[in-house]
C-alpha positions as CSV (number, residue, x, y, z in Angstrom):
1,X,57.1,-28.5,46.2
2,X,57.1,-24.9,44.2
3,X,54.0,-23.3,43.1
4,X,53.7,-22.6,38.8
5,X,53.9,-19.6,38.2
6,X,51.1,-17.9,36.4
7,X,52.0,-16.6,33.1
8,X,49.5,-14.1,32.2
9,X,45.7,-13.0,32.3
10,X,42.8,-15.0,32.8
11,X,39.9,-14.7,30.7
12,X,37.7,-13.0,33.3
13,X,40.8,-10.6,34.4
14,X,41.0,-9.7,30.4
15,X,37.5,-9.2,30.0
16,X,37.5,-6.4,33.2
17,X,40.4,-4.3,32.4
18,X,38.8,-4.5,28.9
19,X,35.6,-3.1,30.3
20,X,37.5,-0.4,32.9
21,X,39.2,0.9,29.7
22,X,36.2,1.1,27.6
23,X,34.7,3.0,29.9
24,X,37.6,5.5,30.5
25,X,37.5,5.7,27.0
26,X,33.9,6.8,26.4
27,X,34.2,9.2,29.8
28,X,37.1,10.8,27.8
29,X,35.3,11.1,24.4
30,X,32.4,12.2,25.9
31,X,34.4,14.8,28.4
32,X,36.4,15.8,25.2
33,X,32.7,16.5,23.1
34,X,31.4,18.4,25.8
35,X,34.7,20.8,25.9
36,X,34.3,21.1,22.4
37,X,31.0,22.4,22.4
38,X,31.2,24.6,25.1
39,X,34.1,25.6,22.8
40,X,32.1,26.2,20.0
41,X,29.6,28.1,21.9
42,X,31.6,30.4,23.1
43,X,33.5,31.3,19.8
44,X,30.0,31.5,18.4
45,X,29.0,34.3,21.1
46,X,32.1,35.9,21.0
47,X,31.6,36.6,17.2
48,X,28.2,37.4,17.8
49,X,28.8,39.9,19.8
50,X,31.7,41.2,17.8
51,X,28.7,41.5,14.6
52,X,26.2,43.5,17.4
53,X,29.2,45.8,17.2
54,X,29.9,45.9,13.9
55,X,26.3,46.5,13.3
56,X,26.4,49.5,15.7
57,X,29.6,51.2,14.1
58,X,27.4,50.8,10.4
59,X,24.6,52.4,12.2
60,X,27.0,54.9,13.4
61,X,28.3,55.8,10.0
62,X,24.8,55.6,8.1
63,X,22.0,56.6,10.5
64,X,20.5,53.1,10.3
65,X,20.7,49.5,10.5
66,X,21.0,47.4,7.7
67,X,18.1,46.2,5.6
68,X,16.7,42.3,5.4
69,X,18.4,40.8,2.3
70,X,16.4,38.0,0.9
71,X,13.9,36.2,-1.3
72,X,11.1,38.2,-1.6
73,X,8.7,35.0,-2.4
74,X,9.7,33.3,0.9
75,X,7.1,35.8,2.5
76,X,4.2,34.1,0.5
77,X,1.8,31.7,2.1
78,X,2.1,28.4,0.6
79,X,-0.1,27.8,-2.2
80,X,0.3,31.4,-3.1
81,X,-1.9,33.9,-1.3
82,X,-1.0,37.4,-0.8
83,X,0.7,38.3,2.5
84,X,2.3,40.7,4.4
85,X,2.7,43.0,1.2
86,X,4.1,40.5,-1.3
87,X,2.3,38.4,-4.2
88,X,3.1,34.8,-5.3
89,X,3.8,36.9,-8.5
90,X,6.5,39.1,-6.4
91,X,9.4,40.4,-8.8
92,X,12.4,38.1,-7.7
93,X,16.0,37.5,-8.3
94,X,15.8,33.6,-9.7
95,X,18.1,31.4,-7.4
96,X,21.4,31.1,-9.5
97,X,21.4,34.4,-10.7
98,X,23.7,36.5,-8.3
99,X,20.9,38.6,-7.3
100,X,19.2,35.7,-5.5
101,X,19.0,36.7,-1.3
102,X,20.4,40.1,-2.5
103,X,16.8,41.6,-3.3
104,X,15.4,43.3,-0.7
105,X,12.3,42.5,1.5
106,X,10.7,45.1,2.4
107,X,9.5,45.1,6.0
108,X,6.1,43.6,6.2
109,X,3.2,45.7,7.9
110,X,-0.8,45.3,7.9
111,X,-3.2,47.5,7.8
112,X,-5.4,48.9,10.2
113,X,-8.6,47.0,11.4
114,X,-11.2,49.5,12.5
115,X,-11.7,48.8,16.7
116,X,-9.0,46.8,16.9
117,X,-5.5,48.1,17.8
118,X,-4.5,44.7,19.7
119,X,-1.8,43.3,17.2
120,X,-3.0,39.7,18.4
121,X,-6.4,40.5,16.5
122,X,-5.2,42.4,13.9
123,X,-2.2,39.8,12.7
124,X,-3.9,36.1,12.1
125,X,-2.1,33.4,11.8
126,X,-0.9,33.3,8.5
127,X,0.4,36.4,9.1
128,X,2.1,35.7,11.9
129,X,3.2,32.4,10.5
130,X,4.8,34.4,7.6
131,X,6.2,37.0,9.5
132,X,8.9,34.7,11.1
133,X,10.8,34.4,7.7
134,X,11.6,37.8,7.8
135,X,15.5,37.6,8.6
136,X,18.5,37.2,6.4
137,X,21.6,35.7,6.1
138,X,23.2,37.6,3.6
139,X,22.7,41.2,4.6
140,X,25.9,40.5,7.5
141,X,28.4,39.8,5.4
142,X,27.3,42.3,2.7
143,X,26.8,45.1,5.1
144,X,29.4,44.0,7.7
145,X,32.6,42.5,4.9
146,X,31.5,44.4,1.4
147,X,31.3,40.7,0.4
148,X,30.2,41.3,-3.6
149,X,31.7,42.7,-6.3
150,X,31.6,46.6,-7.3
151,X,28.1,45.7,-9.0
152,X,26.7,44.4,-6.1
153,X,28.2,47.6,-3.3
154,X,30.1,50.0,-5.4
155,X,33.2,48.8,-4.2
156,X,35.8,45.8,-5.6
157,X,36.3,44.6,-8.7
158,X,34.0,43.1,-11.3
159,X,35.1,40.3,-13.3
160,X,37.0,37.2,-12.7
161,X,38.9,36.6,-9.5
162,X,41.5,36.4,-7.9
163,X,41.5,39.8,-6.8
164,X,44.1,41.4,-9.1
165,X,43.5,44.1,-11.6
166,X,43.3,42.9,-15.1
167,X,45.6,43.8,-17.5
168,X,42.8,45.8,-19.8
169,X,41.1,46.4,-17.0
170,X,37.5,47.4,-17.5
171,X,35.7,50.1,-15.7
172,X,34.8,49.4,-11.9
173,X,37.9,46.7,-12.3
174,X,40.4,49.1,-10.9
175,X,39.9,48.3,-6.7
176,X,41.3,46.0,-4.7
177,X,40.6,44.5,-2.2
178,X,36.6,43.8,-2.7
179,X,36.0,43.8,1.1
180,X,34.2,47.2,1.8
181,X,30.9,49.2,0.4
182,X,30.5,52.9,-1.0
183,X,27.2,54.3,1.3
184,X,24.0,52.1,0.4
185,X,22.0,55.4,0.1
186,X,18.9,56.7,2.0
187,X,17.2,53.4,1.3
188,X,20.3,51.0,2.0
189,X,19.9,49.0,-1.3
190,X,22.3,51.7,-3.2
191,X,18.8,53.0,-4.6
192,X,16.7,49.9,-5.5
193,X,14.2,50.5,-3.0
194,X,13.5,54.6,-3.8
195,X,14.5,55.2,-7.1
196,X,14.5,51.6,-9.4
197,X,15.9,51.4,-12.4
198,X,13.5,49.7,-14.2
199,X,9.9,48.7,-13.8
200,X,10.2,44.7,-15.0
201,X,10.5,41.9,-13.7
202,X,14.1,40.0,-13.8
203,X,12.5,37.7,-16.4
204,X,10.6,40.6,-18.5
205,X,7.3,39.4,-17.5
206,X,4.7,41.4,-16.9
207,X,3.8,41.4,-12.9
208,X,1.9,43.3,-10.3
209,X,2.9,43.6,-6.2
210,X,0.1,43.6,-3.9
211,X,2.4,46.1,-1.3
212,X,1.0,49.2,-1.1
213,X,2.9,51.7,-3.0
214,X,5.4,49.4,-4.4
215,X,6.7,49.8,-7.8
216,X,7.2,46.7,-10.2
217,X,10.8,45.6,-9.3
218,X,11.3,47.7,-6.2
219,X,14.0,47.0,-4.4
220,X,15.5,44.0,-6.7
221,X,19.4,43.7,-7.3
222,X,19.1,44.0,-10.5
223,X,17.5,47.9,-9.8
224,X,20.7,49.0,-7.8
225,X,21.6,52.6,-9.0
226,X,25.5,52.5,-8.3
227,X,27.1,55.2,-10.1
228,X,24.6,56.0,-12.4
229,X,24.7,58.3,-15.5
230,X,22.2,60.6,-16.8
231,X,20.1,58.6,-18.8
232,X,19.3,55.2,-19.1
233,X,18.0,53.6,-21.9
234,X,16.5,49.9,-22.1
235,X,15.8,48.7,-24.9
236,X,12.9,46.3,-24.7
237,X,14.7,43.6,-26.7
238,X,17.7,43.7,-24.0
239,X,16.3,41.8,-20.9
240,X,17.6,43.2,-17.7
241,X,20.6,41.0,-16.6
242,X,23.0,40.7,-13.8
243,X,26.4,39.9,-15.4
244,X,27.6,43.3,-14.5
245,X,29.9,45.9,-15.9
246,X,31.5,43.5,-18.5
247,X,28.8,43.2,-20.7
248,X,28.1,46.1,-23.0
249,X,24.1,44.7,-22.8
250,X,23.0,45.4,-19.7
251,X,22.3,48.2,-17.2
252,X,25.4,50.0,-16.7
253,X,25.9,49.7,-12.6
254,X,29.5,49.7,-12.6
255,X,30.3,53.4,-13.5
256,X,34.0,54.2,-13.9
257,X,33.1,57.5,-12.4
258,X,32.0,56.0,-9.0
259,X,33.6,57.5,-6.3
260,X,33.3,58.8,-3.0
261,X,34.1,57.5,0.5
262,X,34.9,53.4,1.2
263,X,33.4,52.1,5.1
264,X,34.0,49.2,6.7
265,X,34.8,46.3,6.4
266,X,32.9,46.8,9.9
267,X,34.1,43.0,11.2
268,X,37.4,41.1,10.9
269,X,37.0,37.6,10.3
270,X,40.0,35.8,11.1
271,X,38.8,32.1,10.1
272,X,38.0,31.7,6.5
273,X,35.8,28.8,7.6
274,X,33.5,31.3,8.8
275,X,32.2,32.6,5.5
276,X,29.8,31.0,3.8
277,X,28.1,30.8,0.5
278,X,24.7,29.7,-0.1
279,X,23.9,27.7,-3.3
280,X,20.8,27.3,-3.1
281,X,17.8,25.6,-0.8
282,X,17.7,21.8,0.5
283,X,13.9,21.1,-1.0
284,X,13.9,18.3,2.3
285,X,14.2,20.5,5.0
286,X,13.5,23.8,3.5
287,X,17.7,24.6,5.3
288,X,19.9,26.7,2.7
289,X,23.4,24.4,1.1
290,X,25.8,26.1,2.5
291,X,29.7,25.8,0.9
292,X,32.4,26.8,3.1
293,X,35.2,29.3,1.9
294,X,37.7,26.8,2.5
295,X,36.0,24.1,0.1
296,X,36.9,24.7,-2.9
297,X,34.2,25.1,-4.9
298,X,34.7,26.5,-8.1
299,X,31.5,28.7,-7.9
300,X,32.2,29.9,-4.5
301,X,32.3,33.4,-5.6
302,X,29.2,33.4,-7.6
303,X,27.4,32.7,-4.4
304,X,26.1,35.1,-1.7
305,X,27.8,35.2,0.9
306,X,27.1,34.2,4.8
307,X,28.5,34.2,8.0
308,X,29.0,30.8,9.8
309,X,28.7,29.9,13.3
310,X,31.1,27.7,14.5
311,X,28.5,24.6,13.5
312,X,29.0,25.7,10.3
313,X,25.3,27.1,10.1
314,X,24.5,30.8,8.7
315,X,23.7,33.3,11.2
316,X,20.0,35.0,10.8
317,X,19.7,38.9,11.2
318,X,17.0,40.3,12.2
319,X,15.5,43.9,12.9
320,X,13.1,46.0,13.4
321,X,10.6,47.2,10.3
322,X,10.8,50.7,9.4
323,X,8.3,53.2,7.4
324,X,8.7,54.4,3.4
325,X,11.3,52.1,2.4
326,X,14.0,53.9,4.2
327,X,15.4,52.1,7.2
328,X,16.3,54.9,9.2
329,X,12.6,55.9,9.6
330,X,11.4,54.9,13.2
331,X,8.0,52.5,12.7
332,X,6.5,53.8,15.9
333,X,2.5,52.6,14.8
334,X,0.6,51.9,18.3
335,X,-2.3,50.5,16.4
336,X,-1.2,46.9,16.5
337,X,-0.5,47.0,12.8
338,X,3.5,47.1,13.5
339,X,5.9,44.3,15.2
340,X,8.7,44.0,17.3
341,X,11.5,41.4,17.6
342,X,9.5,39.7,20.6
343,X,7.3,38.6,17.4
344,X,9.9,36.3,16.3
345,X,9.1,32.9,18.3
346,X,12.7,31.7,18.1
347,X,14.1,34.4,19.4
348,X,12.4,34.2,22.7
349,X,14.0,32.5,25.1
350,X,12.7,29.1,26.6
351,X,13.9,29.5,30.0
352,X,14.2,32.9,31.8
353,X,13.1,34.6,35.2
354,X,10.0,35.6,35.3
355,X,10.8,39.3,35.7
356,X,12.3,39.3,32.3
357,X,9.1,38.0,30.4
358,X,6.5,40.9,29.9
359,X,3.1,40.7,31.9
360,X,-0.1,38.4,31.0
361,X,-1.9,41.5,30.3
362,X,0.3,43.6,28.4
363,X,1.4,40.1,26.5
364,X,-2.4,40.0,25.4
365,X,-2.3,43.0,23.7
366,X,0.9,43.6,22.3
367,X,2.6,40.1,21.6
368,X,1.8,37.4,18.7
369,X,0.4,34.0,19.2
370,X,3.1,31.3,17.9
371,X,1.6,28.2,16.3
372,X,1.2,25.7,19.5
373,X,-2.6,24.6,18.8
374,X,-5.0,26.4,20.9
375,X,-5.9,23.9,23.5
376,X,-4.1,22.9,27.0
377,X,-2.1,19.8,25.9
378,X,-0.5,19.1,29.6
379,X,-0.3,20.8,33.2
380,X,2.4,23.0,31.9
381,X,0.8,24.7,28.6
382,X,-2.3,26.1,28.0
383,X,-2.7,26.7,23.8
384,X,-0.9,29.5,22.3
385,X,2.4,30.7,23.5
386,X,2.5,34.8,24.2
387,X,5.7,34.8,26.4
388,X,7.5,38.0,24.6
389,X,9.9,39.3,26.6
390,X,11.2,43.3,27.5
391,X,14.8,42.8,26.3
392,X,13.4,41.5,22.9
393,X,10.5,44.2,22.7
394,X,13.1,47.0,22.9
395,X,15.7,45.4,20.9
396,X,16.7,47.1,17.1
397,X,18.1,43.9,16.0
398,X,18.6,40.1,16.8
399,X,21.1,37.9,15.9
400,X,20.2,33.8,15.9
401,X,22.8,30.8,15.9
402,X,20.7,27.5,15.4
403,X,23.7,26.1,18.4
404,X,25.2,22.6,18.7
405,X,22.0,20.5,17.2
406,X,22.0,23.2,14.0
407,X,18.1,23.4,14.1
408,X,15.6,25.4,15.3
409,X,11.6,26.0,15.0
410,X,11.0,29.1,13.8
411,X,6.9,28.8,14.2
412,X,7.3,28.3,18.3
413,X,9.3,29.1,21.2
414,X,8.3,25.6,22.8
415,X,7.1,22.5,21.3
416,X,4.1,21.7,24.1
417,X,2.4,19.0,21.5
418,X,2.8,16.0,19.5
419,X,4.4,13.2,19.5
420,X,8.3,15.0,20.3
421,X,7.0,17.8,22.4
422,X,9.7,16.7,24.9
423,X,12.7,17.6,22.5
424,X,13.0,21.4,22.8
425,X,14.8,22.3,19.1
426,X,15.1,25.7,20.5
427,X,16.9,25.1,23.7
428,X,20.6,25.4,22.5
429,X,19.6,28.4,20.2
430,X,21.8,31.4,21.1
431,X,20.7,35.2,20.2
432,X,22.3,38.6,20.4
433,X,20.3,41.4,20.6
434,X,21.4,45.2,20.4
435,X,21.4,48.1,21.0
């Protein structure tokens, strides 16, 4: 008597080398996710620290670091109160205009509080609060690339891309390639900051700056002094405008006469997918819309310009303030009125030794509270959050990549409350400091 023969699989048999495949599967998918991030975290540091360089060859060449490129108004308390220098009126480049994140923002500083020279008690916590927005994401790639016409760094060409001279070409059209700046000055906003232009507003309108000392429209795009001849005369029927040379009404910024010496570009980007252009600000989440070089979007060029992690988020500069608008002026102030980058909660780190983080006492004095609320919410916290440390204290600049989950809390270093406290935003964020 012969035994059948079994021609295949039984159901049970199916189901388990279903199962034993699934599960190589997801071990593979998830082994190939977590190569790729380390991946992109290493790129990500490795062009991090190839901008720390960058920035010190620019400092090497100028005799500072570059300014904080921005919007002006982001240092204003919400609902408009005046802080840290800067009034809810605040002369500002609208967003859309090519000026917009191309204003400077002039280092915020408070004044002296008589018997107090712990910055704790002299900084409260709006100030502190608004403090943290002071970082860019423009002023890398227009200090580091030249990104920006000859308008915006003396350098390129003005007028419609791609990057060939025109046939009638205009003044400030004669230079190619764009990438690369003429010196930004003493003030490293090609004059804005020191010696203005104009004293309007962008719009015309009459406005007032609570800083102390500021002119009206100090520091603004639209005041940048490139190449400028003898005399200047506005007439009050022309607004002040930012279409550049190529319009015969309009201040005169692209000077066929402007010469002198090209730097940089200070970093070589060989990805294109690492620049980035910011169109403007996602009202949800308060994140800029970022468009990628490689997208195609017909405005690209109208946009400032960024430089990407490899998440595809802009990396934030920081540094440290300086004194009379000109950035290579130490602020040395020991009277708790200046900060440092230990200041900036997302820049400290949420796990370190010990050794690294500066002392309770000295923390007291000379570090700012970040926003956890001032009670003990569990055996690990006790209210506000103080843990600056000596790397960040001493540092001259920062660099911040939001890392793999692309998002990071800018008002603390750790979350100890509410209901999420266990998810530590802040965690995967990766920073560069320098010198």
């Amino acid at each position: 008597m012969h035994r059948r023969q079994r021609s295949g699989f039984t159901l049970i048999e199916l189901l388990v080398v279903i199962g034993i495949i699934a599960v190589l599967a997801s071990l593979l998918i998830f082994g190939i996710s977590a190569a790729t991030r380390r991946g992109q975290a290493a790129n990500t540091r490795f062009l991090m620290s190839s901008m720390a360089q960058a920035l010190a060859r620019f400092k090497a060449d100028h005799g500072y670091y570059p300014p904080v490129l921005g919007d002006p108004k982001s240092l204003v308390n919400t609902g408009g109160t005046p802080t840290l220098g800067w009034s809810s009126s605040a002369s500002a480049s609208p967003t859309g205009q090519v000026g917009w994140l191309r204003d400077v923002m002039i280092p915020p500083a408070k004044a002296a509080v008589l018997g107090a020279t712990q910055k704790a008690k002299v900084w409260n916590s709006s100030d502190s609060k608004a403090l943290q927005k002071w970082n860019s994401v423009s002023s890398p790639a227009e200090y580091l690339l030249g990104a920006g016409d000859r308008s915006t760094d003396g350098f390129g060409i003005c007028g419609t891309l791609p990057d060939v001279p025109p046939a009638s070409a205009k003044p400030g059209q004669r230079e190619v390639p764009r990438d690369g700046i003429r010196s930004p000055g003493l003030d490293g906003v090609w004059g804005a900051a020191l010696t203005p232009v104009f004293a309007a507003d962008v719009t015309g309108a009459a406005v007032t700056s609570s800083y102390p000392g500021a002119k009206l429209g100090v520091g603004l795009f639209a005041s940048r002094n490139l190449a400028l001849p003898s005399r200047i005369t506005i007439s009050a029927s022309v607004a002040a405008n930012e279409k550049g040379n190529d319009d015969s009404q309009c201040i005169l910024r692209c000077q066929p006469n402007l010469q002198g010496k090209v730097f940089g570009p200070y970093l070589e980007l060989k990805d294109a997918s690492s620049i980035g252009g910011v169109k403007g600000v996602i009202a949800a989440t308060g994140e800029y819309d970022i468009a990628r070089a490689t997208d195609g979007d017909p405005l690209f060029d109208q946009y400032p310009k960024c430089i990407l992690d490899y998440w595809g988020n802009p990396i934030r500069y920081y540094r440290r303030g300086y004194m009379n608008l000109t950035p290579s002026a130490a602020d040395a102030s020991t009277d708790g009125t200046r900060f440092d980058l230990g200041d900036f909660f997302v820049l400290r780190p949420t796990r370190a030794e010990e050794a690294d983080f500066i002392d309770k006492k000295e923390s007291a004095r000379e570090a700012l509270d970040d926003e956890n609320p001032d009670m003990e919410t569990d055996a690990e916290a006790s209210g506000k959050d103080r843990s600056s440390t000596r790397r960040l204290r001493a540092a001259e600049f920062a660099l911040l990549s939001y890392g793999p989950d692309k998002k990071a809390d800018l008002t603390r270093r750790i979350n100890f409350s509410g209901p999420r406290k266990e998810i530590n935003v802040n965690e995967d964020n990766i920073v560069e400091t320098g010198p």
